[in-house]
C-alpha positions as a Markdown table, in Angstrom:
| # | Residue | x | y | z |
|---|---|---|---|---|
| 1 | Unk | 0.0 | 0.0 | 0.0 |
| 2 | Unk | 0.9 | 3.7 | -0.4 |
| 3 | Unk | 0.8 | 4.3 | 3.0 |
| 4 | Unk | 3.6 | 1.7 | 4.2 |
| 5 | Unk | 5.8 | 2.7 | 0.8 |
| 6 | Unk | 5.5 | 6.0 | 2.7 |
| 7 | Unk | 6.3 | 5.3 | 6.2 |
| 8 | Unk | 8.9 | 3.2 | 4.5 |
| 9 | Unk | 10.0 | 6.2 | 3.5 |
| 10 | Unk | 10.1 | 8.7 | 6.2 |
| 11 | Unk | 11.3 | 6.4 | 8.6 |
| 12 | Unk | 14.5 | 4.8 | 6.8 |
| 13 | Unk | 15.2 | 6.6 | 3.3 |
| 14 | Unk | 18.5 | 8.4 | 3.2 |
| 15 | Unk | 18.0 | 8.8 | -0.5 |
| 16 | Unk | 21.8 | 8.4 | -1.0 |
| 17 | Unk | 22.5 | 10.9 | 1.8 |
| 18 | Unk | 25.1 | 9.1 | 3.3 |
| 19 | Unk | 27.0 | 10.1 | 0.5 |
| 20 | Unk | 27.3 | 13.6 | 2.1 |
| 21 | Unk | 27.1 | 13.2 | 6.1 |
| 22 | Unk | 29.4 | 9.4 | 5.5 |
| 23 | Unk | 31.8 | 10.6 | 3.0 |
| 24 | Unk | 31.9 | 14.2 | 3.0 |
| 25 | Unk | 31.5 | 14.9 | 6.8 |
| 26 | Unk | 32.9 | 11.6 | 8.4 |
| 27 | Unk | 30.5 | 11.6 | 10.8 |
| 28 | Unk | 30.7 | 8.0 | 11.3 |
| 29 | Unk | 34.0 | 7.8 | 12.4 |
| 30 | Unk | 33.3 | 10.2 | 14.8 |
| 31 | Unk | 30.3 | 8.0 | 16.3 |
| 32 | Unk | 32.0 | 5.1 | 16.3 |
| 33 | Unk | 35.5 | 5.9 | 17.7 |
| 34 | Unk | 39.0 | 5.0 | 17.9 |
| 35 | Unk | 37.9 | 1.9 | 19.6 |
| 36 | Unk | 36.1 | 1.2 | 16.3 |
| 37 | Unk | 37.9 | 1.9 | 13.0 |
| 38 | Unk | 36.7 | 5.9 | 13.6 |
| 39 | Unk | 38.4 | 8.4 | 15.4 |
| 40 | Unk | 38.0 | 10.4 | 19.2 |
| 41 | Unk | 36.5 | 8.9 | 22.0 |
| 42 | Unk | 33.4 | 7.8 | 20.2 |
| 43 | Unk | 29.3 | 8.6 | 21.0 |
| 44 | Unk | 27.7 | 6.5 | 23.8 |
| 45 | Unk | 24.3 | 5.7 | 24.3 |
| 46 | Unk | 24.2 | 8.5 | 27.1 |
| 47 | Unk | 25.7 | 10.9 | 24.9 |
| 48 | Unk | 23.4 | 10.3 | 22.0 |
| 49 | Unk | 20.7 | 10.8 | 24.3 |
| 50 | Unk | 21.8 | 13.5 | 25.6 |
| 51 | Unk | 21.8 | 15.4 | 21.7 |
| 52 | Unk | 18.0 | 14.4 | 21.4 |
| 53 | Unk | 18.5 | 11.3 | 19.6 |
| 54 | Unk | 15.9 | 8.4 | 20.0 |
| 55 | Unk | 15.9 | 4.8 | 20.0 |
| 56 | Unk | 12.8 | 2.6 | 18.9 |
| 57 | Unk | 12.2 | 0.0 | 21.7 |
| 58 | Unk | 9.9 | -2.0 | 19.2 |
| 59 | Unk | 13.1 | -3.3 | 17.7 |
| 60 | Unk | 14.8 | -3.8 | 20.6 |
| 61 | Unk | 15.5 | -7.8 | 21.4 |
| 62 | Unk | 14.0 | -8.3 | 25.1 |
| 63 | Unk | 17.5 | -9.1 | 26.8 |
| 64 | Unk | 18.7 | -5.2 | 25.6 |
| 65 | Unk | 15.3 | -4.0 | 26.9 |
| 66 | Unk | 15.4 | -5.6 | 30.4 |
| 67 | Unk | 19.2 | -4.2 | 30.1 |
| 68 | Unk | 18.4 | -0.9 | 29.6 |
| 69 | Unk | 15.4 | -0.8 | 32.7 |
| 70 | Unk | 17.9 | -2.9 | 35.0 |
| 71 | Unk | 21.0 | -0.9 | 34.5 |
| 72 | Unk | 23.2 | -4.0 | 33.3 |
| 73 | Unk | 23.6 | -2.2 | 29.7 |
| 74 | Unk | 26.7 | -0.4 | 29.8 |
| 75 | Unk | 25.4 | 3.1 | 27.8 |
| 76 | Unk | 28.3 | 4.7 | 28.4 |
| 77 | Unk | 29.9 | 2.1 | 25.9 |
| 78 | Unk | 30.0 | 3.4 | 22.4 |
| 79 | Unk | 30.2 | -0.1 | 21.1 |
| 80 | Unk | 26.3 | -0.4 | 22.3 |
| 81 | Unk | 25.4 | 2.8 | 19.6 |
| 82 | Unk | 26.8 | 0.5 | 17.4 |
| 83 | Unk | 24.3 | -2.4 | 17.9 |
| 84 | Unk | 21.3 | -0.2 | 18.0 |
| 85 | Unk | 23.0 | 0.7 | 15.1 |
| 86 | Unk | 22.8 | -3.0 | 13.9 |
| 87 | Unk | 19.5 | -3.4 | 14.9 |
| 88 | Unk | 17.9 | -0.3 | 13.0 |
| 89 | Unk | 16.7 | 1.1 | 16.4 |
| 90 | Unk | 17.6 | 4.7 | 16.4 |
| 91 | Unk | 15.3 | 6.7 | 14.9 |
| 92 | Unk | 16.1 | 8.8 | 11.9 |
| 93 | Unk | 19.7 | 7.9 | 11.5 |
| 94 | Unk | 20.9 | 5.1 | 9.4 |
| 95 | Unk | 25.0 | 3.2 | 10.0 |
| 96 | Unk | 26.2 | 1.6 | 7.5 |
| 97 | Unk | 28.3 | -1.2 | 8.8 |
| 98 | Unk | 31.9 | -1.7 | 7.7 |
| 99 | Unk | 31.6 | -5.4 | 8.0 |
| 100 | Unk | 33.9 | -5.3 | 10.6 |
| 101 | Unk | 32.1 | -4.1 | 13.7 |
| 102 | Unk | 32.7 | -0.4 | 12.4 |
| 103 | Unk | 30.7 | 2.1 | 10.4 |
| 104 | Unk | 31.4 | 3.1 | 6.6 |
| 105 | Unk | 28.8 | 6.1 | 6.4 |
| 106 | Unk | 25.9 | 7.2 | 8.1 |
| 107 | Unk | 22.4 | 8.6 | 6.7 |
| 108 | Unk | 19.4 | 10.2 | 7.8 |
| 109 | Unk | 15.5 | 10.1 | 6.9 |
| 110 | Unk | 13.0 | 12.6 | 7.6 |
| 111 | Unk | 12.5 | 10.7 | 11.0 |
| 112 | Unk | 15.5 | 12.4 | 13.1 |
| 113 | Unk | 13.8 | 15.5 | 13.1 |
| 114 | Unk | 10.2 | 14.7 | 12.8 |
| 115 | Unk | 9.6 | 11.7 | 15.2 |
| 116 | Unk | 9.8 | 11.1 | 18.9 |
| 117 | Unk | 9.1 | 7.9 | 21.1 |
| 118 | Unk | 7.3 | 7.7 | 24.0 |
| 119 | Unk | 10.0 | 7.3 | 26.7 |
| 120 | Unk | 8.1 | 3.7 | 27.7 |
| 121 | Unk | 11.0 | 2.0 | 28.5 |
| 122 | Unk | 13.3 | 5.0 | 29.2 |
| 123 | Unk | 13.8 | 8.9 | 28.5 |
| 124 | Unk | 14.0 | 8.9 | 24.8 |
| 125 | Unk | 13.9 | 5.4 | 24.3 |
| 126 | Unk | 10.1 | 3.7 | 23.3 |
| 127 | Unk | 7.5 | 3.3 | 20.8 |
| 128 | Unk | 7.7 | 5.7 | 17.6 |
| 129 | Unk | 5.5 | 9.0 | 17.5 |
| 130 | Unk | 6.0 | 9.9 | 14.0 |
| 131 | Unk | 5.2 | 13.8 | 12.9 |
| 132 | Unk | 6.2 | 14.8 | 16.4 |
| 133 | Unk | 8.7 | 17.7 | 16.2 |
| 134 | Unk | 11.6 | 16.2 | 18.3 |
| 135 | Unk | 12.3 | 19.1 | 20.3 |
| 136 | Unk | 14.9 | 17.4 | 22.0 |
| 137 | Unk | 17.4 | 17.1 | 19.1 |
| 138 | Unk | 20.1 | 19.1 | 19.0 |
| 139 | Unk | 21.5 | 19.4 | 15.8 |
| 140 | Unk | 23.9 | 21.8 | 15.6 |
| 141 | Unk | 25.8 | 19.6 | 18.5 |
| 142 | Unk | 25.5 | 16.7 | 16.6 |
| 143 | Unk | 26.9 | 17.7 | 12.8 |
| 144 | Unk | 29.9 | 19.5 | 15.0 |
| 145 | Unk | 31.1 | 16.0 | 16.1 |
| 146 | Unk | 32.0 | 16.0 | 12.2 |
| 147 | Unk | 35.6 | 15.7 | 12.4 |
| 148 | Unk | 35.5 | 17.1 | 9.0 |
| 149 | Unk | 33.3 | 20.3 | 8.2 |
| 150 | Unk | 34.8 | 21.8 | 5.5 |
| 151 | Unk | 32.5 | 21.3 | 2.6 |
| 152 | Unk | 30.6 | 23.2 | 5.3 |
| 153 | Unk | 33.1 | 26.0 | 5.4 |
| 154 | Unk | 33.4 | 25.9 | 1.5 |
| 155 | Unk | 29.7 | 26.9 | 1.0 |
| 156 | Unk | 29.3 | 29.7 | 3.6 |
| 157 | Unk | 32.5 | 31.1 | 2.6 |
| 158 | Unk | 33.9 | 31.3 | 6.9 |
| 159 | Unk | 36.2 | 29.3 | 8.9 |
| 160 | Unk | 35.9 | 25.8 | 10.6 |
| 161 | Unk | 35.3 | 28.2 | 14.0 |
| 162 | Unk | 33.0 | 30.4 | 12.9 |
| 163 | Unk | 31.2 | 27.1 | 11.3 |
| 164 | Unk | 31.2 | 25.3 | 14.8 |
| 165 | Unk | 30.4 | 28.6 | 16.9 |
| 166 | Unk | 27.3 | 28.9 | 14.7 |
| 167 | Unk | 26.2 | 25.2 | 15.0 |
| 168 | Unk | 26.5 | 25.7 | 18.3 |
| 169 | Unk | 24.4 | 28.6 | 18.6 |
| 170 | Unk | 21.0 | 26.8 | 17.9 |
| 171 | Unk | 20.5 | 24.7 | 21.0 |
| 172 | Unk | 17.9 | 22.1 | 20.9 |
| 173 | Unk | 14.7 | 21.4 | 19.0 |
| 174 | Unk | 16.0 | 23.9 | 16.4 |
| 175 | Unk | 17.8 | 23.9 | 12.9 |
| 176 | Unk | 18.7 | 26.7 | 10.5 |
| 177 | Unk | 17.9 | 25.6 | 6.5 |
| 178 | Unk | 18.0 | 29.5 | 5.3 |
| 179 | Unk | 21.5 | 30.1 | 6.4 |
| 180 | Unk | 22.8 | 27.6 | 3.9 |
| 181 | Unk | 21.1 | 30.1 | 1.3 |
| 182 | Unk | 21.6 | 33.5 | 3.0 |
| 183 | Unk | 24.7 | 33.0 | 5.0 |
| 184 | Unk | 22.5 | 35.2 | 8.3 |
| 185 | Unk | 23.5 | 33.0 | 10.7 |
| 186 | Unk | 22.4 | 36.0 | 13.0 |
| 187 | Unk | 18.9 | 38.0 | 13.5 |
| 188 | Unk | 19.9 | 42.0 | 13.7 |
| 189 | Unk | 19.4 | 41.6 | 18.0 |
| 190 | Unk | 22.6 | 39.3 | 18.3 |
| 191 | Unk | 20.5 | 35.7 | 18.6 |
| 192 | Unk | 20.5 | 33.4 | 16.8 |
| 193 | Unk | 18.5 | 32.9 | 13.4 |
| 194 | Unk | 17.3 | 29.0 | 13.8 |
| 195 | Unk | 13.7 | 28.0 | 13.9 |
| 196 | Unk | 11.9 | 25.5 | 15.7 |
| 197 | Unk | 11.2 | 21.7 | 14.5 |
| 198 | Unk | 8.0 | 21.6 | 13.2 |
| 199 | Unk | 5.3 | 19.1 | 13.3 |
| 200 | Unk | 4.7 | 17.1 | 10.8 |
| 201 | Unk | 1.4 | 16.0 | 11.6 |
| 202 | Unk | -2.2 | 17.4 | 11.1 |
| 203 | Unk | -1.0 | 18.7 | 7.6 |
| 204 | Unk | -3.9 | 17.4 | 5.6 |
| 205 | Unk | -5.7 | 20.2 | 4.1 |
| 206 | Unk | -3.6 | 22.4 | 4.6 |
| 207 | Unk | -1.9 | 24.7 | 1.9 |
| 208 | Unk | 1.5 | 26.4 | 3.3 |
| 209 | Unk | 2.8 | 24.5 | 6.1 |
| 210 | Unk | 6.3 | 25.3 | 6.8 |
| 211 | Unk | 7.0 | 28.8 | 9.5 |
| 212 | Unk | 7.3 | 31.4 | 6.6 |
| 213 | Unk | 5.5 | 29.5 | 3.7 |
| 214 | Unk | 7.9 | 28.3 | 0.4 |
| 215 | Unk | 5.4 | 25.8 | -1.1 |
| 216 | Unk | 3.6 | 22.9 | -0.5 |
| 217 | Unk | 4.5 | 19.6 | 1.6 |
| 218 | Unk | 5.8 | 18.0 | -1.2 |
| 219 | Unk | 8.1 | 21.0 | -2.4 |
| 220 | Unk | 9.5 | 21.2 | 1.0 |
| 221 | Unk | 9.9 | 17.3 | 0.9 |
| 222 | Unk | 12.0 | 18.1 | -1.7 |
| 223 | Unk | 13.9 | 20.8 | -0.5 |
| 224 | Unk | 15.0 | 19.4 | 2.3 |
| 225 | Unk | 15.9 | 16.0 | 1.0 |
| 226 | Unk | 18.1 | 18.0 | -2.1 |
| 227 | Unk | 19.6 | 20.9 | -0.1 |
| 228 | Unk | 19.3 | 20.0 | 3.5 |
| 229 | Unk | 19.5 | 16.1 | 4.3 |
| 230 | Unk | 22.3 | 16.1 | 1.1 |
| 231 | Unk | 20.4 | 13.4 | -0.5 |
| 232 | Unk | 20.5 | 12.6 | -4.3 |
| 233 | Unk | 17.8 | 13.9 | -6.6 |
| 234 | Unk | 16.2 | 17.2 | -8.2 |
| 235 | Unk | 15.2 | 20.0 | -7.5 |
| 236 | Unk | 14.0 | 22.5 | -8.8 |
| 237 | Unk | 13.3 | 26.6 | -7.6 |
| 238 | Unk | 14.2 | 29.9 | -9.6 |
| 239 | Unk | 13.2 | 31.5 | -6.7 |
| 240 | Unk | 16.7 | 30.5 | -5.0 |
| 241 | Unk | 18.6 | 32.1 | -8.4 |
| 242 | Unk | 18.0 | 35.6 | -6.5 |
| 243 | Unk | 21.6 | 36.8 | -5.5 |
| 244 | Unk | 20.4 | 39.6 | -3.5 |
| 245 | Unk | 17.8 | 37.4 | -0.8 |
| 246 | Unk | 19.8 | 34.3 | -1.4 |
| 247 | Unk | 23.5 | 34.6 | -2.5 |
| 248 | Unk | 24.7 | 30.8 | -1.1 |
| 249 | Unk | 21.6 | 29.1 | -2.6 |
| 250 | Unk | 22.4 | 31.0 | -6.2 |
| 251 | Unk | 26.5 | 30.5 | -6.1 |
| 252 | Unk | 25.7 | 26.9 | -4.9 |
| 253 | Unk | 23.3 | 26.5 | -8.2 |
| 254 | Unk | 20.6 | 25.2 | -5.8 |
| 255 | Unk | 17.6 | 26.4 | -7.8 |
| 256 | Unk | 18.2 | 23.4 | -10.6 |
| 257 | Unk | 19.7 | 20.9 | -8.7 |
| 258 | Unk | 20.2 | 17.5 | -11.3 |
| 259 | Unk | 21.2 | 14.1 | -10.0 |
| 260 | Unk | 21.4 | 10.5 | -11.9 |
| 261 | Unk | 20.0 | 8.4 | -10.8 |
| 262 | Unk | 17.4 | 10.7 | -9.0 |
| 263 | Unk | 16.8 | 8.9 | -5.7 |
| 264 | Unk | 14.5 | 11.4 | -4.6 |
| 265 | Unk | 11.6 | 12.1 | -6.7 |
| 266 | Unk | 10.7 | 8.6 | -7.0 |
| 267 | Unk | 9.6 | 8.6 | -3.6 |
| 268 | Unk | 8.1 | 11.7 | -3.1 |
| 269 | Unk | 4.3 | 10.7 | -3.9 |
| 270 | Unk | 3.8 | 7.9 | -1.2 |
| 271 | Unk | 6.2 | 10.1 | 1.5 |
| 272 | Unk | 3.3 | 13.2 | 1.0 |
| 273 | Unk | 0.5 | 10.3 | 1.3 |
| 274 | Unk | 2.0 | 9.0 | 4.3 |
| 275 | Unk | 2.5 | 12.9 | 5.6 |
| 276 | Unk | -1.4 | 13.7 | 5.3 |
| 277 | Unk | -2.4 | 10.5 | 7.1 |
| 278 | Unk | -0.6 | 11.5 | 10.5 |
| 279 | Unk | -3.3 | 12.6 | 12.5 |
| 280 | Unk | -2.9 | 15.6 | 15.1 |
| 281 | Unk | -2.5 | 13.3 | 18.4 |
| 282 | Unk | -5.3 | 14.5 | 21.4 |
| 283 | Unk | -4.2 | 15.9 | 24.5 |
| 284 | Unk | -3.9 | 13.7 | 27.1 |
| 285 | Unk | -6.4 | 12.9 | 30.0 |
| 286 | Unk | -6.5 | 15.8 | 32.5 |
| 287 | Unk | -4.3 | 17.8 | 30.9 |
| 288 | Unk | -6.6 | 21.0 | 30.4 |
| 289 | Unk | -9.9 | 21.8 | 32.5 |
| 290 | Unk | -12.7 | 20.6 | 30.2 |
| 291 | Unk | -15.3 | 23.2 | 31.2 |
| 292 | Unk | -12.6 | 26.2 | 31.3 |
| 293 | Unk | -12.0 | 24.7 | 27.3 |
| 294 | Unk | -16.0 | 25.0 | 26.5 |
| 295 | Unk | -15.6 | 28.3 | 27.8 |
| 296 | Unk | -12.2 | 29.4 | 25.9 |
| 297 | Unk | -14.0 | 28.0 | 22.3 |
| 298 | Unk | -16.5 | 31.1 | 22.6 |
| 299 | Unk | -13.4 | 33.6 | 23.4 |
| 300 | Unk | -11.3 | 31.8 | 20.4 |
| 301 | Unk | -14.5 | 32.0 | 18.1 |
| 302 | Unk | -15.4 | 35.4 | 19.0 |
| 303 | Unk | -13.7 | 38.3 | 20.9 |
| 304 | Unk | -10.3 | 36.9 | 20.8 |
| 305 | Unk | -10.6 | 37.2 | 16.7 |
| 306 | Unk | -8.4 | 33.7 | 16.4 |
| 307 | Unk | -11.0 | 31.8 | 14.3 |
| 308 | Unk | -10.4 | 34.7 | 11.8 |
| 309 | Unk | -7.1 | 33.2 | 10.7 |
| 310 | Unk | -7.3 | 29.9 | 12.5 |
| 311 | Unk | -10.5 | 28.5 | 11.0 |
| 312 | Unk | -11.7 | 25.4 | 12.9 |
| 313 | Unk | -11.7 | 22.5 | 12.0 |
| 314 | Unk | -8.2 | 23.1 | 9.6 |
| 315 | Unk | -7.7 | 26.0 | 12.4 |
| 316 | Unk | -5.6 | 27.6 | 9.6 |
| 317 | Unk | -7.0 | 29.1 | 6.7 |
| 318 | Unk | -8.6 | 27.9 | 3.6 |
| 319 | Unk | -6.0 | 29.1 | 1.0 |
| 320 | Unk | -3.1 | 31.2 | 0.6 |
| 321 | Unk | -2.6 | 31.1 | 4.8 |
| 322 | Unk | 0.2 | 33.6 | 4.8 |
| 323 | Unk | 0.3 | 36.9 | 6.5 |
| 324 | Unk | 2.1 | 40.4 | 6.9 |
| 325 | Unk | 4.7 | 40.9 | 10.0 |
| 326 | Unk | 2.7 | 43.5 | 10.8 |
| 327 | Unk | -0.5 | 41.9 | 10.6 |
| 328 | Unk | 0.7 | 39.1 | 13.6 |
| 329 | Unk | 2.5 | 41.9 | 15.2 |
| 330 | Unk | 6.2 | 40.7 | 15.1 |
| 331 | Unk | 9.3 | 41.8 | 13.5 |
| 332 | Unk | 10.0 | 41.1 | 9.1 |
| 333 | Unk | 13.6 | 39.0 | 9.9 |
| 334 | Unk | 12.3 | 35.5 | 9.6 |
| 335 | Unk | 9.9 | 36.4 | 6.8 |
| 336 | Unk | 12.3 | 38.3 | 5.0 |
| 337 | Unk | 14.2 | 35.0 | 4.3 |
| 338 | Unk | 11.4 | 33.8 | 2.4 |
| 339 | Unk | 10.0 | 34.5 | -0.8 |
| 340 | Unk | 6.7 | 35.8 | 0.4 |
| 341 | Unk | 8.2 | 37.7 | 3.0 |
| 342 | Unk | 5.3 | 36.7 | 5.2 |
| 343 | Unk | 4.3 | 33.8 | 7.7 |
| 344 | Unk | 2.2 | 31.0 | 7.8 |
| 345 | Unk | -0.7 | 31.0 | 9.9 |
| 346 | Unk | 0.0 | 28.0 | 12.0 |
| 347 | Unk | -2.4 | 25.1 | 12.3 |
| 348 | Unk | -2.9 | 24.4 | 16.1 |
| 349 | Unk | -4.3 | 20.7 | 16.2 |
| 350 | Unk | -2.2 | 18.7 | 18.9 |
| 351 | Unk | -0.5 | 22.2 | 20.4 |
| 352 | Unk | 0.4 | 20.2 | 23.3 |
| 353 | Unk | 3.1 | 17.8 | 21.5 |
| 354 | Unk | 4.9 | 21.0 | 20.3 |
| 355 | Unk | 4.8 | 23.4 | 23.1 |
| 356 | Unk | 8.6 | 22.5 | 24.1 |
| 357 | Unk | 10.5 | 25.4 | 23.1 |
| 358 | Unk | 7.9 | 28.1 | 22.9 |
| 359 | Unk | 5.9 | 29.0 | 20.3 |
| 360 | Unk | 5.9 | 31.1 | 17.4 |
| 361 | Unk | 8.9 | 30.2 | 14.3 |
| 362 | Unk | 11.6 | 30.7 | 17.3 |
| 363 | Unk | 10.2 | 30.2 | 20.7 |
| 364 | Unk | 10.0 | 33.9 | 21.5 |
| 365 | Unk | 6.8 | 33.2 | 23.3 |
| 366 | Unk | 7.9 | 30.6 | 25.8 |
| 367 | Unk | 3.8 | 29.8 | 26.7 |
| 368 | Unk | 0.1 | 29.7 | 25.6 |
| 369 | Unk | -0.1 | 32.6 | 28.0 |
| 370 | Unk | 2.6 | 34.6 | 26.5 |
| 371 | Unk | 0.8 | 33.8 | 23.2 |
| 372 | Unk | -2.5 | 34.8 | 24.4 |
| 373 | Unk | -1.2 | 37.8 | 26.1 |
| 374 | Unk | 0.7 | 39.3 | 22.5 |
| 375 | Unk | -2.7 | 39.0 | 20.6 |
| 376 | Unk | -4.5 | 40.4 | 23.0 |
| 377 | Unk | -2.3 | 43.4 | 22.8 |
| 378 | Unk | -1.5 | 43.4 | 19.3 |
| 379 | Unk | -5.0 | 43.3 | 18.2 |
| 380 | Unk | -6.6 | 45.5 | 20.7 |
| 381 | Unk | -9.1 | 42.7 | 22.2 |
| 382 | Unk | -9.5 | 43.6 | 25.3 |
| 383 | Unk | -9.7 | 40.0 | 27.3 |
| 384 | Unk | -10.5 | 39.6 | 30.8 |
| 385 | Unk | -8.2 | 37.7 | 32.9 |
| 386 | Unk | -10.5 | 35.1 | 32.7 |
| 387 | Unk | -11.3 | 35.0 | 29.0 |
| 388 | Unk | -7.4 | 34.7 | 29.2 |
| 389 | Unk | -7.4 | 31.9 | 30.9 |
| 390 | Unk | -10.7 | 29.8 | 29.3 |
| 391 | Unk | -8.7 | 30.5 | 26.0 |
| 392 | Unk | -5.6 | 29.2 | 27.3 |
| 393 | Unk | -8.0 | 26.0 | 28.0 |
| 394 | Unk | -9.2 | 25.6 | 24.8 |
| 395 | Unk | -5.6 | 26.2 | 22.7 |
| 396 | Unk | -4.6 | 23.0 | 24.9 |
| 397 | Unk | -7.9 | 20.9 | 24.3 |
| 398 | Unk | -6.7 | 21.2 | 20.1 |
C-alpha cells in the first residue's frame, strides 16, 4: 500500500545521503571511535541521548530492553550505539556497517527530526511518534562531532570556528535551513537565526505548512531532502537564483539541482501520502480543564478574533494562509528570508506535543499565555483575565 511505501519512506530513506554526512563529513567515524575503526572517544548511548537522539524499543530484542530498565547495559559504551545501530533502532539515523564491527557512512530520513518515542522503556527510548517535532534534538551539537566540516566552510565562505560557533548557537529542537542560502547565521538583536522543529502532523488540508511558507508539503519534501538532508535527486526553484535574498543558494546553483540516478523524486508521492495520514495526536487525560476549554471556544471563536485566521476544524486558513509581519505583530527578519516575506498561519491541532521550546517560528513566546497575552495586545481585544485563561483552555484541548 501507499501508505507503508510511505512510512517506509520517512522512517529509513537516506536517498543516498550518506554520500554527504558518510563521505563528505565523516561523521561516522566520529560515532564510532578510535575503539572502532573511527576516530576520538566515540558517541555513547548516554551521549546520544543527551543530543536528542531516539531509540525505537519496538526493535529492541528483550535481553537489551530488560538491560536498559535494570542498569546492566553499559550506555556509556559506544560499542552499544553500534548495535542499535545494527539493529535499526535509532530513529532517523541510518549506519552503515563496515563489515567489521565499524561504520562506513551514516544517513538520515525525515525521522530524526520529525519523530519522537514515548519514553516507555526509558527517556527517549520507546514506541515511535512519527510527525512529532523532536524538540529534543540538537542538531547543531550533533553535525559538530563532524571531524571534517569543511565542505561546510566551502559553502558559507567562513572558517571551521566560525562554522562550529554557529552550529553551536542553535541549541535544541531547532535547525537553521536558510542560512545555507543567506549565510545570516544571526537575526539583527545578536541571537541566533534558527527555527523550531516543526510538526509534521495534522497537515492534511492544509496549503502552506512550513513557518514562513515556500510551497507545498511535497516541495519542501523536496527541498529538504536535495539541499538539507544532502540526499540525491532534483530540484528544482528559480526563486533560489536571486543573488540579493539568497546569495549561497544562487552561487551553490541550488535552484536546478540535477542528479542521476534521482533517488528522490521517486519517492516523493507515497512520503506526501503518508505525511497527510498522521493525524494531530489529542491531549492527554487531565491535561486542560474541560469546562474552562467550553468556555475558551467562545473567546477563540469570538472576541479573541483567532477563528479569523485559524479556522476550525483546519484552524488555519482555507488558502493562501500567509500573512504580513505586521498583521501578527512581530518583526519582518524570519519572513524576509522567504519569498513571500510573510508567515504562515499556523495550524494548532495537537498544540500540546509542540509546546517544548515556545511558540511562534523561534520560541520567542515561551507559553500559551505569552501567546495569548501578544494577541490580545496586538489586536486591541481587550480580554478579561479570565477570557485569558478559558482561552488558554481551549488552545490545549486542540
Amino acid at each position: 500500500m501507499l501508505i507503508d511505501e510511505g512510512r517506509q519512506t520517512f522512517r529509513f530513506e537516506t536517498f543516498g545521503d550518506e554520500a554527504f554526512w558518510g563521505d563528505t563529513l565523516k561523521l561516522h567515524q566520529a560515532i564510532a571511535g578510535s575503539a572502532h575503526g573511527g576516530v576520538g572517544p566515540g558517541v555513547s548511548p548516554k551521549t546520544a541521548l543527551s543530543v536528542g537522539l531516539k531509540v525505537d524499543a519496538d526493535v529492541l530484542p528483550g535481553n537489551v530492553v530488560a538491560g536498559i530498565k535494570n542498569g546492566s547495559l553499559n550506555l556509556d559504551d559506544p560499542g552499544v550505539t553500534l548495535t542499535l545501530f545494527d539493529l535499526k533502532a535509532v530513529v532517523g539515523v541510518t549506519g552503515f556497517s563496515d563489515g567489521t564491527g565499524g561504520l562506513r557512512a551514516i544517513g538520515i530520513q525525515c525521522a530524526l527530526c520529525h519523530s519522537t518515542v514515548d519514553d516507555s522503556v526509558a527517556p527517549g527510548i520507546g514506541k515511535r511518534r512519527d510527525g512529532w517535532a523532536n524538540r529534543d534534538l540538537n542538531v547543531g551539537a550533533i553535525v559538530s562531532l563532524s571531524p571534517d566540516l569543511s565542505a561546510v566552510t566551502k559553502l558559507l565562505g567562513v572558517d571551521d570556528a566560525t562554522v562550529r560557533k554557529v552550529l553551536a548557537s542553535w541549541g535544541p529542537g531547532k535547525f537553521d535551513a536558510e542560512v545555507f542560502l543567506d549565510g545570516k547565521a544571526l537575526r539583527p538583536d545578536g541571537k541566533s537565526a534558527a527555527t523550531l522543529i516543526p510538526p509534521a502532523f495534522g497537515l492534511a488540508g492544509v496549503n502552506l505548512h512550513t513557518w514562513t511558507g515556500w510551497g507545498s508539503v511535497t516541495h519542501w519534501n523536496a527541498f529538504v531532502a536535495n539541499l538539507e538532508m544532502h540526499g540525491k535527486g532534483t530540484f528544482f526553484d528559480p526563486r533560489l537564483n536571486d543573488a540579493t535574498q539568497f546569495p549561497i543558494a544562487a552561487k551553490a546553483g541550488f535552484g536546478n539541482v540535477r542528479n542521476d540516478p534521482d533517488l528522490i523524486t521517486p519517492k516523493l508521492a507515497a512520503l506526501h501520502f503518508y505525511q497527510l495520514a498522521l493525524l494531530a495526536p489529542t491531549p492527554p487525560s487531565g491535561s486542560f480543564n474541560a469546562d474552562a476549554a467550553a468556555r475558551g471556544k467562545t473567546v477563540f471563536n469570538g472576541p479573541a478574533k483567532c477563528a479569523t485566521c485559524h479556522v476550525p476544524p483546519l484552524f488555519t486558513e482555507p488558502g493562501w494562509n500567509m500573512h504580513t509581519p505586521a498583521e501578527i505583530g512581530i518583526d519582518d527578519f524570519q519572513a524576509n528570508r522567504a519569498p513571500d516575506k510573510r508567515y504562515r498561519t499556523a495550524p494548532l491541532r495537537g498544540l500540546f506535543a509542540h509546546a517544548k521550546g515556545g511558540f511562534y517560528h523561534d520560541g520567542r513566546f515561551a507559553t500559551f499565555e505569552d501567546v495569548v497575552a501578544h494577541y490580545d495586545s496586538a489586536l486591541g481585544t481587550k480580554l478579561s483575565a479570565g477570557q485569558k485563561s478559558d482561552l488558554v483552555a481551549y488552545l490545549k484541548s486542540l
